[in-house]
C-alpha positions as CSV (number, residue, x, y, z in Angstrom):
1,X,0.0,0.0,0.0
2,X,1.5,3.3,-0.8
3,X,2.9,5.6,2.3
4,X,3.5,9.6,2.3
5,X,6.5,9.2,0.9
6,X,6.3,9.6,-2.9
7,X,8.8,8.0,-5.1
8,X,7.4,9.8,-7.6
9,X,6.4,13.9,-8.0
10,X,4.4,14.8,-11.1
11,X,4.9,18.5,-10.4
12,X,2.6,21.6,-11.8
13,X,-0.5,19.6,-13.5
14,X,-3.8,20.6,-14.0
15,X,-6.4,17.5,-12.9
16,X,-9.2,18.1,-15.5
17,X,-8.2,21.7,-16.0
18,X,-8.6,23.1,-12.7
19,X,-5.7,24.4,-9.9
20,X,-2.2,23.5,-10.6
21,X,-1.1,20.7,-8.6
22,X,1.1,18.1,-7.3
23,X,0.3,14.3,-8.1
24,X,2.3,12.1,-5.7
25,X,2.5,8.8,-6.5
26,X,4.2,5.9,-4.2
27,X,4.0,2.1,-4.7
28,X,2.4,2.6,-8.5
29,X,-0.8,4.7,-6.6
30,X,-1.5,8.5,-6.7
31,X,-0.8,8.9,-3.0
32,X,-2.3,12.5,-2.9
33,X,-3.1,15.5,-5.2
34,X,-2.0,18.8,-3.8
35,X,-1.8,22.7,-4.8
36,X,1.4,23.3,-6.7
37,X,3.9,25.0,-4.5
38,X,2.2,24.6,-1.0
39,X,5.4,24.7,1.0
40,X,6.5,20.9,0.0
41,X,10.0,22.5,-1.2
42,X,9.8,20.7,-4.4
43,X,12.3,23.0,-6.7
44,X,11.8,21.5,-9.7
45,X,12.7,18.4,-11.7
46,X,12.3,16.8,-15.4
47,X,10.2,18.3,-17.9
48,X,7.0,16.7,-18.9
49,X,8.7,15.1,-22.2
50,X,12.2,14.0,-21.1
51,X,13.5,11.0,-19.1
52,X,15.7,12.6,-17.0
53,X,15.1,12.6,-12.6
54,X,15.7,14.6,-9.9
55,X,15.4,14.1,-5.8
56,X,12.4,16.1,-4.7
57,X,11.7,18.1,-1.7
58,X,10.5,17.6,1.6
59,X,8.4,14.4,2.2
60,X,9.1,13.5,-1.4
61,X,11.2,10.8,-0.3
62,X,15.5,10.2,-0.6
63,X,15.8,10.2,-4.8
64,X,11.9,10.4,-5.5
65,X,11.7,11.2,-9.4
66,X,10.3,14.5,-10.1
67,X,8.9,15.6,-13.9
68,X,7.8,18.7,-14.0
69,X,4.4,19.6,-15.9
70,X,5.0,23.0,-17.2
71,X,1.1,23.2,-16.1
72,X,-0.3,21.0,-18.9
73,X,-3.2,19.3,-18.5
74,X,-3.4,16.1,-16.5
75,X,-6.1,13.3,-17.1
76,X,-7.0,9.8,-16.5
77,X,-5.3,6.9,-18.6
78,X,-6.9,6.7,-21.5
79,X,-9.4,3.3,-21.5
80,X,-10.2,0.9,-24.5
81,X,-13.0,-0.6,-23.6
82,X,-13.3,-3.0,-27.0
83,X,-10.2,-3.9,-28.9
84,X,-8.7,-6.9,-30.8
85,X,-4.8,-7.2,-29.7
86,X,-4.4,-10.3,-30.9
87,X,-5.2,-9.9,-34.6
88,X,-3.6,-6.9,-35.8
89,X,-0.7,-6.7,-38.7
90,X,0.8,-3.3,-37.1
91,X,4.6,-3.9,-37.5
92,X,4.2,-5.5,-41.2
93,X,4.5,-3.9,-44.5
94,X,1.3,-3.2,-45.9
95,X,-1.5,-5.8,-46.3
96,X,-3.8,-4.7,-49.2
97,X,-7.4,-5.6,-48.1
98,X,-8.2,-8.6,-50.4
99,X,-11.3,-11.0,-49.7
100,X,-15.1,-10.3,-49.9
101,X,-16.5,-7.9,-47.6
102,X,-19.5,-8.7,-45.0
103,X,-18.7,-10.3,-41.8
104,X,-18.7,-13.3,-43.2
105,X,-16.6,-12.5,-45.8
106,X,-14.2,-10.7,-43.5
107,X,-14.0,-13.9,-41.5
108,X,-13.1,-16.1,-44.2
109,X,-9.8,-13.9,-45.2
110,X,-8.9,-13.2,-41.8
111,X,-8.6,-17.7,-41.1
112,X,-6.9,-17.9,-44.6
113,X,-4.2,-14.9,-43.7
114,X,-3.7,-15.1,-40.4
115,X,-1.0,-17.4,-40.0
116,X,1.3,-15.9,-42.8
117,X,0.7,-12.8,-40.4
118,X,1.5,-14.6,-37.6
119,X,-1.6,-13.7,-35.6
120,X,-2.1,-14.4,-32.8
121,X,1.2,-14.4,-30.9
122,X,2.7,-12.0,-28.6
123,X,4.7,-9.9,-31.2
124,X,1.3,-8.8,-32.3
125,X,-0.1,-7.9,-29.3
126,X,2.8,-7.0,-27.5
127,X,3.1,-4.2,-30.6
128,X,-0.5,-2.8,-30.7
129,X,-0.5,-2.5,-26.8
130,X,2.6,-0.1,-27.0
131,X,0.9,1.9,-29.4
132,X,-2.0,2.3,-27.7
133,X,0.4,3.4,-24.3
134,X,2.3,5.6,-26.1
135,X,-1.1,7.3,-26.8
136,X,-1.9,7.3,-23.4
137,X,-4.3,3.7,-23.1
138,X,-3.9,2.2,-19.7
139,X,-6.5,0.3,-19.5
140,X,-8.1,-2.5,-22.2
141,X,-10.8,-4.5,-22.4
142,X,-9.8,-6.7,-25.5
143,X,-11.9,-9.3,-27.3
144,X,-9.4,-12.6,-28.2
145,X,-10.5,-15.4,-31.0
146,X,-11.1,-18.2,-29.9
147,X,-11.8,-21.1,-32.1
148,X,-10.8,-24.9,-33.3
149,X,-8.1,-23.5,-35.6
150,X,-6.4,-21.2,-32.9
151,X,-7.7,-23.1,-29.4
152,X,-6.8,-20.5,-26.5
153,X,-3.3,-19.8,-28.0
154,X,-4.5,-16.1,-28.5
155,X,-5.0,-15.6,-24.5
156,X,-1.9,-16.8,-24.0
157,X,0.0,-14.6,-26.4
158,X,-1.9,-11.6,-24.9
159,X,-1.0,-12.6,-21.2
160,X,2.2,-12.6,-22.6
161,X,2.2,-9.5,-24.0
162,X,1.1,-7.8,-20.9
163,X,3.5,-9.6,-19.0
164,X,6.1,-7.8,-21.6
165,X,5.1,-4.7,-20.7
166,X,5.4,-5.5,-16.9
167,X,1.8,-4.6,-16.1
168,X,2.2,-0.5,-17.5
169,X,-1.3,-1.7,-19.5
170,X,-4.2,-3.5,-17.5
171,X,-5.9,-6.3,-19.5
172,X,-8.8,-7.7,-19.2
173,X,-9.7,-10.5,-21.6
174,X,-12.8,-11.3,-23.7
175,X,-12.9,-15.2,-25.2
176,X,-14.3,-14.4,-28.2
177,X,-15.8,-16.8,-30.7
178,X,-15.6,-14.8,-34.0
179,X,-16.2,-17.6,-36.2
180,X,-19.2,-18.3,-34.8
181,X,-20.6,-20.2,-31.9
182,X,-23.5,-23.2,-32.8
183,X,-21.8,-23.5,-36.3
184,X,-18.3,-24.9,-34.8
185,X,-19.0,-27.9,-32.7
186,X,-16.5,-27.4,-29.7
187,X,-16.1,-23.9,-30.1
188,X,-18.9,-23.8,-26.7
189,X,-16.1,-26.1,-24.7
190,X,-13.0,-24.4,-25.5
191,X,-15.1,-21.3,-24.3
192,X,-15.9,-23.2,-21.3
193,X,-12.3,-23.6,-21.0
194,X,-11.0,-20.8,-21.3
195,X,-13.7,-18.7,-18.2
196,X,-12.5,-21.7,-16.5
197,X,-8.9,-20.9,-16.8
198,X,-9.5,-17.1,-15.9
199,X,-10.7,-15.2,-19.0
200,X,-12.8,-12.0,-17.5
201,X,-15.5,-12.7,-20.4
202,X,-16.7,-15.2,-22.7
203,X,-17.9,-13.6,-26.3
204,X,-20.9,-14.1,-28.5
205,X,-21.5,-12.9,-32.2
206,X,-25.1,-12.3,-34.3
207,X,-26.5,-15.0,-33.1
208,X,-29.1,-15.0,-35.4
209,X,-27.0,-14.3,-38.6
210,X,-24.2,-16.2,-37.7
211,X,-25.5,-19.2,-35.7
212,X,-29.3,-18.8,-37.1
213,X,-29.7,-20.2,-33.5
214,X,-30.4,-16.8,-31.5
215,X,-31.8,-19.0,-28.5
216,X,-29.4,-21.9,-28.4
217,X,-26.3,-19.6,-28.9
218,X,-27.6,-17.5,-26.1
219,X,-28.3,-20.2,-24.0
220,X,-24.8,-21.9,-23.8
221,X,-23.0,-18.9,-23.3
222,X,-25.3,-17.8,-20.6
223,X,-24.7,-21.6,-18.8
224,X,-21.4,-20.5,-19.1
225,X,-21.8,-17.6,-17.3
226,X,-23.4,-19.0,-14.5
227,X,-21.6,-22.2,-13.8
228,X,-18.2,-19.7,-13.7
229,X,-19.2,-16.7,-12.9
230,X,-17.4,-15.1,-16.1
231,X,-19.1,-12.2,-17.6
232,X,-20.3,-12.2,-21.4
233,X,-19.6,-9.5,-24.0
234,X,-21.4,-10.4,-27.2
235,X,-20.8,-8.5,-30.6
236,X,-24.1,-7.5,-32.1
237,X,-23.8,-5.9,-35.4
238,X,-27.9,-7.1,-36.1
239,X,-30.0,-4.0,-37.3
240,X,-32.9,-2.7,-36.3
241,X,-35.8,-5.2,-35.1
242,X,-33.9,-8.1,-35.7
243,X,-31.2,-6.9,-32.8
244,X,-33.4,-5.5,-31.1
245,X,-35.1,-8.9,-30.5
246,X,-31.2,-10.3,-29.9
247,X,-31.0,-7.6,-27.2
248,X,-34.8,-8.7,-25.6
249,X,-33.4,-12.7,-25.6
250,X,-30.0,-11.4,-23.2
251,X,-31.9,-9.3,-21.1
252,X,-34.6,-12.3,-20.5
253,X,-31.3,-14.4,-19.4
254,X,-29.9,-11.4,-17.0
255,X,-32.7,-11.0,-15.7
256,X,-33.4,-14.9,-15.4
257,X,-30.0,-15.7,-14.1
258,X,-29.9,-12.8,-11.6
259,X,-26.4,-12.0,-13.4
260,X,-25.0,-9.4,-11.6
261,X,-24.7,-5.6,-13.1
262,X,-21.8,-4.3,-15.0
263,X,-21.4,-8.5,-16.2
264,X,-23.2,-8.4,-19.7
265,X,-22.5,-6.1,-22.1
266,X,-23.4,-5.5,-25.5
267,X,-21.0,-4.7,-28.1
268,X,-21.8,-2.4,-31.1
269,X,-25.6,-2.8,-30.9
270,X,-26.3,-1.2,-34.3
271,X,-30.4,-1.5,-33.6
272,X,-30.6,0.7,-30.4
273,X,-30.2,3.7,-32.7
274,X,-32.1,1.6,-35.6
275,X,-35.6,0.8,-33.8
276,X,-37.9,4.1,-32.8
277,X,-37.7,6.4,-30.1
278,X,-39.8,4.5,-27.7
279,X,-38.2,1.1,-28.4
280,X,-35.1,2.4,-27.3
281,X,-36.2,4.0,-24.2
282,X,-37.7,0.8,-23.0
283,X,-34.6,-1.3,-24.2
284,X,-32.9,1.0,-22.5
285,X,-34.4,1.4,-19.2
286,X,-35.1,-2.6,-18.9
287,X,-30.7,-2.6,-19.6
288,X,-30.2,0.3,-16.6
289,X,-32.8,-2.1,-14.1
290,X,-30.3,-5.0,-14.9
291,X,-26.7,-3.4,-15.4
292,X,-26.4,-4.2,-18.5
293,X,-23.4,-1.7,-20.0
294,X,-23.1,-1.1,-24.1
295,X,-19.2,-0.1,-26.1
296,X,-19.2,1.2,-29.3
297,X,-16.4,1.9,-32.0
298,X,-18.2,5.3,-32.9
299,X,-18.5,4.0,-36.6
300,X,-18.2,6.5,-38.5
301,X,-21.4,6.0,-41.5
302,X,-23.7,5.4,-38.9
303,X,-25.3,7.2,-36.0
304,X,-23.9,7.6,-32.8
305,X,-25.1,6.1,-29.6
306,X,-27.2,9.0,-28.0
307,X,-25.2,10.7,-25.1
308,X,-27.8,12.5,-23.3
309,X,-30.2,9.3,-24.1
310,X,-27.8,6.8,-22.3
311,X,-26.7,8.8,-19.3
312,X,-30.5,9.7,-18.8
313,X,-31.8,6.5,-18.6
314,X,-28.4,5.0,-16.5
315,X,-27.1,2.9,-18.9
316,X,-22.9,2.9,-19.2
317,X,-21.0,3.0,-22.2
318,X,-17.4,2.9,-23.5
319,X,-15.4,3.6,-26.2
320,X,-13.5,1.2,-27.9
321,X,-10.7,1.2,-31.0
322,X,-11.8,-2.1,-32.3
323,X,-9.7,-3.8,-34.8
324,X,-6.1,-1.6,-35.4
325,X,-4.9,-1.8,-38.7
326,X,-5.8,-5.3,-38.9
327,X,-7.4,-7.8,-41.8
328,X,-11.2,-6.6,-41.5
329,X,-10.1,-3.0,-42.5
330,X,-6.2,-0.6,-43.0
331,X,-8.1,1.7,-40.9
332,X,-7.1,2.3,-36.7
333,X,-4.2,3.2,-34.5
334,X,-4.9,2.7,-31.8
335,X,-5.9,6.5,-30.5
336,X,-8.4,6.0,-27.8
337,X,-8.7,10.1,-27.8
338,X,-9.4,9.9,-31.5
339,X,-12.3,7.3,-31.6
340,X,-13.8,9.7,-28.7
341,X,-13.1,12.4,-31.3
342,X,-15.1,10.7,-33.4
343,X,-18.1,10.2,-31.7
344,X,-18.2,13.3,-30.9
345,X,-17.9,14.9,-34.4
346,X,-20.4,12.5,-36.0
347,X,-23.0,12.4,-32.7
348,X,-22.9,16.7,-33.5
349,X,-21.5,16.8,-29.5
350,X,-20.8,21.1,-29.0
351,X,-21.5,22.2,-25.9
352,X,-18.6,22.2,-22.8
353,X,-20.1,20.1,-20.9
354,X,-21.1,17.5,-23.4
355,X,-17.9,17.8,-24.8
356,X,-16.0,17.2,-21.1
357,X,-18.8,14.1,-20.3
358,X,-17.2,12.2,-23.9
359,X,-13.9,12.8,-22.5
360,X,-14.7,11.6,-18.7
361,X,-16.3,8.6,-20.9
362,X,-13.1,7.8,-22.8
363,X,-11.2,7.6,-19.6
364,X,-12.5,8.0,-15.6
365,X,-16.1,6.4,-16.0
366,X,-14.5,3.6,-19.1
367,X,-12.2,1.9,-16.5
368,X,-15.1,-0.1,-14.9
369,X,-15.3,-1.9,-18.2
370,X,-12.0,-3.2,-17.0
371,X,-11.6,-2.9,-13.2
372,X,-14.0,-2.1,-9.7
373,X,-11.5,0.5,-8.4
374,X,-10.9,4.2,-8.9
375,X,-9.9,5.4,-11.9
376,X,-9.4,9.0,-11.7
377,X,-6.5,11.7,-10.2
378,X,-7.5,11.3,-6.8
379,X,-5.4,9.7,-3.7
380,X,-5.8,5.7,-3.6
381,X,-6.0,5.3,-7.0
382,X,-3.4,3.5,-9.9
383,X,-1.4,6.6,-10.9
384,X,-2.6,6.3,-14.6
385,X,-2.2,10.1,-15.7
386,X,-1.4,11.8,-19.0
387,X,-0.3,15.2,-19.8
388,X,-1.5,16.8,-22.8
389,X,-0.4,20.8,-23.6
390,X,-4.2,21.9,-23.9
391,X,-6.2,24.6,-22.2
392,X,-8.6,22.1,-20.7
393,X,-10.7,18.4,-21.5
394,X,-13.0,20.4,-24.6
395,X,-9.6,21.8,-25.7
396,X,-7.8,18.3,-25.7
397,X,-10.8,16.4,-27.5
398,X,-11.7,18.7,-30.1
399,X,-8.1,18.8,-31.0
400,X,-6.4,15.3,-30.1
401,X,-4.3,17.3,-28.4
402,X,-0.6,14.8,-28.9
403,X,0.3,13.3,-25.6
404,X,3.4,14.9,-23.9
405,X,3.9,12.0,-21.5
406,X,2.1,9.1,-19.8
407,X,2.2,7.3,-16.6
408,X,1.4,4.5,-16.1
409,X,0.9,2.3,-12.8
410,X,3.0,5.0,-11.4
411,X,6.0,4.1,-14.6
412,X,6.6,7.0,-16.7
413,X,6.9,6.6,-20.6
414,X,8.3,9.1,-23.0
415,X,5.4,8.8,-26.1
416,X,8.6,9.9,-28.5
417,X,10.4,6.7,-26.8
418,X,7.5,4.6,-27.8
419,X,6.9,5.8,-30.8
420,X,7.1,2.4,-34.1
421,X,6.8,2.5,-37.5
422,X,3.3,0.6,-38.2
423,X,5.7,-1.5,-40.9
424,X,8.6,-2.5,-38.6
């Protein structure tokens, strides 16, 4: 547990814009946040972008590291609360998108590519979880394939790669069955296997389009779930009715089940901004009553999730990156701030206080996709801050403002230090 004495001083920050401050940070935890200059005799230290340390002050502890802020703007780690580390090509030459579009189509050229590409290993992921810490990602929730070609090789390769980066990135792992569930006799066991062996979440995909077995698909993931106490997080990309009825058949088992809140959550969900007004507000109230959280990619041809809509009816939502340059789409890298950009832009999202509540979204109120604890700049915390030069959160988002330096689990990264060519 962390004690008063900092062994590290992130000096002359501004926590979401407000006073300048001190963020002390012991043991890998913010120990506490404190006025800039309150008689602490902290002189000075290492600017915000180089690696460079300095003993601090009184009660900063013998040879505490300081890095001084300049008075930048500090927030949160940046959370990914739906990504696919396992099956990007970041760090190859180009891949020209070949194969026939449509999710089936996509998952047909992904199975017959994927090995040349060497996906999954820990390379891969090891790679695309850099890039997302050198843009200031902390925290991921990230969907792994899981299949009878692959078995549960993926999780391992992303354990791996978050043992590489000792921890700096907290994962939290989705067993996904992208290839379908029904359809691929033993896919349901090796899913079984793999909440038994610790995944967070077991995945699910269209279960009517893919499977054409909504109720049976639904069923064995939700036995799952309750034998093991795993979550589920289920890709829906079904429009309109049709997902809408997908979305009525997982709240019937919830609410069956008595699976506790913040366990289920829907991925995508094209049909709550497809079906009329009223349907949503009832899908939506029934999914606050049950804690039943949504993420979305903020694609960009479609419409957005509705802020006000969501936060009035109590139902969470994340952002995620989704696939990162991978074989689906070139497209992605990995910029948490820049997918919360995005929905923003497209969702028409202008006033202050709209624009702040996308940004709190992207990174203090997304961590509980990933952990129970506090994620914010406050005392007890994992010290998870990132220091952008911008006037305050509106500034940063409309902007995606380039991060000047992250910290992470109380380690602090140089982005310039992490920075890879996407072909190397």
């Amino acid at each position: 547990m962390a004690t008063d004495e900092a062994t590290l001083i992130i000096r002359d920050v501004r926590p979401w814009g407000g006073t300048r401050s001190d963020i002390r940070v012991a043991d890998g935890r913010i120990v506490s946040v404190t006025a800039t200059g309150a008689g602490d005799g902290v002189a000075g230290g290492a600017s915000a972008s180089a690696s460079a340390s300095a003993s601090g002050g009184a009660g900063a502890g013998a040879g505490a590291r300081v890095v001084d802020g300049r008075g930048q703007l500090a927030l949160p780690g940046l959370v990914n609360t739906h990504a696919h580390v396992d099956k990007s090509w970041w760090g190859h030459e180009w891949e020209s998108y070949g194969g026939e579009p449509g999710t089936q189509g996509r998952i047909a050229h992904e199975r017959a590519r994927r090995d040349a590409l060497g996906i999954p290993s820990e390379p891969v992921a090891t790679r695309v979880l850099r890039e997302g810490l050198r843009t200031g990602t902390t925290r991921v929730r990230t969907h792994v394939d899981v299949d009878l070609g692959v078995g549960l090789r993926g999780i391992e390769a992303v354990r791996a790669a978050a043992d590489a980066l000792d921890g700096a990135v907290e994962v939290s792992i989705v067993a996904f069955p992208q290839d379908g569930v029904l359809r691929r006799p033993g896919v349901l066991d090796l899913l079984r296997q793999a909440a038994t062996a610790g995944a967070d979440h077991i995945g699910g995909l269209d279960p009517s389009l893919i499977d054409r077995d909504p109720v049976g698909q639904l069923d064995g993931l939700f036995a799952i779930a309750a034998d093991t106490g795993c979550g589920i997080d289920i890709h829906l990309h079904e429009p309109a009715e049709l997902g809408a009825f997908a979305f009525d058949l997982v709240l019937d088992r919830v609410e069956r089940l008595g699976i506790a809140p913040g366990r289920v959550n829907i991925a995508h969900g094209f049909a709550i901004v497809d079906v009329d007004p009223v349907r949503r507000r009832d899908l939506l109230a029934r999914m606050a009553s049950l804690g039943v959280t949504m993420t979305t990619v903020a694609p960009v041809r479609m419409r957005q999730l509705p802020l006000h809509e969501f936060d009035e009816a109590g139902v969470r939502f994340g952002f995620g990156t989704d696939g990162i340059r991978d074989l689906w789409s070139p497209y992605g890298d990995g910029d948490l701030l820049g997918i919360a950009w995005q929905y923003a832009r497209a969702g028409g999202v202008v006033r202050d206080e709209d624009l702040t509540r996308v940004v709190e979204l992207a990174t203090r109120d997304g961590a509980r996709f990933v952990t129970d604890e506090a994620h914010d700049l406050v005392a007890g915390a994992r010290a998870d801050v990132v220091l952008l030069d911008a006037e305050n959160p509106m500034d940063a988002l409309v902007r995606r403002v380039p991060r000047s330096l992250v910290v992470a689990g109380g380690r602090v990264f140089d982005p310039a230090e992490l920075a890879q060519r996407p072909w190397e």
